[in-house]
Each structure stands twice: as structure tokens, then as C-alpha cells.
C-alpha positions in Angstrom: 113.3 43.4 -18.0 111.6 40.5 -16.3 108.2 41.2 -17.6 110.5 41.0 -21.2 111.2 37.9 -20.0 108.3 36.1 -19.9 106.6 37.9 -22.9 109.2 36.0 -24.9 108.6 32.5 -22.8 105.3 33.1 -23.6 104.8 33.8 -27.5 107.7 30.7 -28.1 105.9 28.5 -25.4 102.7 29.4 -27.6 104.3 28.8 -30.8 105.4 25.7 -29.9 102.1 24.9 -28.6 100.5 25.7 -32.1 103.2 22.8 -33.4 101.0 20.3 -31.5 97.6 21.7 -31.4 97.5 22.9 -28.1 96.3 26.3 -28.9 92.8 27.5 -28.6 91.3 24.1 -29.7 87.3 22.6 -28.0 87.6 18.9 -28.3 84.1 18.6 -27.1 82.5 18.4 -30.6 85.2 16.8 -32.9 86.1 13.7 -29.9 82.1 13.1 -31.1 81.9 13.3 -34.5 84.9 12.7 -36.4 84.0 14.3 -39.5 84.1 17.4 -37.6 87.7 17.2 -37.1 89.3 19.2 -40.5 86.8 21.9 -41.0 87.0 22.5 -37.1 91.0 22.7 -37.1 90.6 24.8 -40.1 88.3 27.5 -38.4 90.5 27.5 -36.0 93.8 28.2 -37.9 92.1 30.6 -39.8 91.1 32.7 -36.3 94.5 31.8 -34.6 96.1 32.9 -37.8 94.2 36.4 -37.8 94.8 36.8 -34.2 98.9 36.3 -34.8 98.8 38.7 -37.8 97.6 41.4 -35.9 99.5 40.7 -33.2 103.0 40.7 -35.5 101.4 43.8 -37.1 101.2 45.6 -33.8 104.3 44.6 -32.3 105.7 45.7 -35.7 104.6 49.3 -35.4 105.5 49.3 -31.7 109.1 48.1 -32.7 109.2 50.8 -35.1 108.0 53.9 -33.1 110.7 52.3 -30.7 113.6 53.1 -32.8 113.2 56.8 -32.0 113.0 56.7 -28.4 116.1 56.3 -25.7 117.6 53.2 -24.2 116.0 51.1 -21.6 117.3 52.8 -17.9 118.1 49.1 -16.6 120.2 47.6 -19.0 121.3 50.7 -21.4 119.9 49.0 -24.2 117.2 50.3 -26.6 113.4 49.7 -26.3 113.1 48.7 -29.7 115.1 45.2 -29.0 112.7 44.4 -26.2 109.5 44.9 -28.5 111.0 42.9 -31.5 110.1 39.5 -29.3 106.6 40.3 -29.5 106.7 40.1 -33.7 109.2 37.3 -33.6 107.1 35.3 -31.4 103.9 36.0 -33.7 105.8 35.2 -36.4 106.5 31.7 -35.4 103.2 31.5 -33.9 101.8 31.8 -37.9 104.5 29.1 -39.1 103.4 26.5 -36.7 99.5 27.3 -37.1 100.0 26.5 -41.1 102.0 23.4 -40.2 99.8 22.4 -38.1 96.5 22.6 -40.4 98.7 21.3 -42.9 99.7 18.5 -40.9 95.9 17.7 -40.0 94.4 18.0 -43.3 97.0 15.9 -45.4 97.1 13.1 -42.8 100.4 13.9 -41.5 99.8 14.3 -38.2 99.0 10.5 -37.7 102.7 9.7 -39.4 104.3 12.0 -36.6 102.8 10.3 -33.8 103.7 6.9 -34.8 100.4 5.3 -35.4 
């Protein structure tokens, strides 16, 4: 139940992440060049995006494979409630990736940090 634990601090912590731009992001070119900025962001949505749906797909299928087995021997409860963070987290990990881009390529990211 602890390792449940953390695997939901982790996907919200990452979702949350994705709100800001914190995710998966090399600052190395775009700090440089400036026009590199949206198409860069964009690339990386698009991976980060891929990545999340196959991550909610996954944890999907495990959820559902779950609903026929027997309750966890700690707390009595079923599997399939652990396993549902895993898609829940991906699934707000994909809502903060398209804000995100969104945010970046319509200049709204400059109106949230107050400059």
C-alpha cells in the first residue's frame, strides 16, 4: 500500500509539473535562440502526450484485468482501486500537457506570470 502511495504522489506531482513546464523540457537550445521556443515546446507535448496515452492505456487494461481478481490482503480492498491512480494520474498528466502548449503558443503563459 505504500508503494500505492507514491505512485499516486508521483503521476499528480507530474501532472502538476506539466502545468508549469517542468516535465521533460532541454533549455539548452531554446535559452539561445528564441525562435526555437514554440516548435520545441510543441515536440515535446506531442512526445509527453504519446508517452501519457499509453501510459492511461495501460493502466486502463491493468484496471480492467483487476476487476476479476480478489481484494488486496492488507487493507481488504480490491486491486482494481489501487491501479485506477495510474490512469487518473495520466489522465491529468494529458490535460496539463495541452494547457500547457496551449498556454505557450497563444502567449498566455507570459499573462500568468505577471510580466
Amino acid at each position: 500500500t505504500v508503494v500505492v502511495g507514491f505512485v499516486l504522489i508521483t503521476l499528480l506531482a507530474a501532472a502538476l509539473s506539466c502545468r508549469e513546464g517542468g516535465l521533460v523540457s532541454l533549455t539548452l537550445v531554446t535559452d539561445r535562440f528564441q525562435k526555437t521556443e514554440k516548435p520545441s515546446v510543441i515536440l515535446i507535448t506531442v512526445l509527453s502526450y504519446y508517452f501519457s496515452v499509453i501510459l492511461f492505456k495501460y493502466g486502463m487494461d491493468k484496471v480492467i484485468t483487476q476487476l476479476e481478481t480478489e481484494k488486496n490482503l492488507v487493507l481488504n480492498w480490491p486491486e482494481w482501486i489501487f491501479w485506477s491512480f495510474v490512469p487518473i494520474g495520466a489522465g491529468c498528466m494529458i490535460l496539463h500537457l495541452i494547457e500547457y502548449c496551449l498556454d505557450v503558443c497563444f502567449g498566455n503563459k507570459n499573462d500568468k506570470e505577471g510580466k
